[in-house]
Phi, psi and omega in degrees: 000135170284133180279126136333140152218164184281142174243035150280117192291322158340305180281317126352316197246289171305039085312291141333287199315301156347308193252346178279321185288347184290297184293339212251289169297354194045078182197138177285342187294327206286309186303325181293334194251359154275343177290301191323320197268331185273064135259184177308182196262353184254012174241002215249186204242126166230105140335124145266167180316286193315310170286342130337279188311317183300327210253335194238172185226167237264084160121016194273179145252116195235141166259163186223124179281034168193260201213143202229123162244135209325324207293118155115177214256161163241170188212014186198168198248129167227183178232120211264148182223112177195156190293345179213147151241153164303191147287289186331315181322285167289341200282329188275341178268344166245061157251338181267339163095058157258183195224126150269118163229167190274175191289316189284318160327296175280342170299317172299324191294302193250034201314330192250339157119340198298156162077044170252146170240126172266130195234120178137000000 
């Protein structure tokens, strides 16, 4: 049977980027959430709300390696990182005064990674 790979060129170049910021900083995370992000899309990961919540406290920064989707309440502002959002998703999270950003946004911010949590 023939292996697959990913063609999204998007996903494709944040990857790359991913893994150059690993080597560039010496830091294990950025390589962990890029392995996470090459698996296939039926492996990849989708976060709901509700378990965001469950998992972080008040002001953390979480990445999420696939897609964070609407279902269930948040109840505090965190700033969320992930490869995809639903709408329902981002419209609840900056209604709690949260953040969606992109991987290059927190890497500028957060270049060594700490105090990042990966959830999925």
């Amino acid at each position: 049977m023939r292996k697959t790979k990913t063609t999204n060129p998007e996903l494709i170049e944040l990857i790359r980027f991913l893994r150059k910021q690993s080597r560039e900083n010496k830091v294990n995370i950025w390589r962990d959430v890029a392995e996470r992000l090459a698996k296939p899309n039926r492996r990849r990961v989708a976060v709901n709300l509700s378990r965001l919540n469950r998992y972080t406290q008040k002001n953390e920064a979480v990445v999420v390696p696939g897609k964070v989707l609407g279902t269930g309440q948040i109840n505090h502002p965190i700033t969320v990182t992930a490869f995809a959002f639903s709408e329902k998703a981002r419209q609840k999270i900056k209604t709690k005064r949260g953040k969606c950003i992109s991987f290059l946004d927190l890497i500028k911010k957060n270049p060594k990674g700490s105090h990042v949590k990966i959830i999925g």
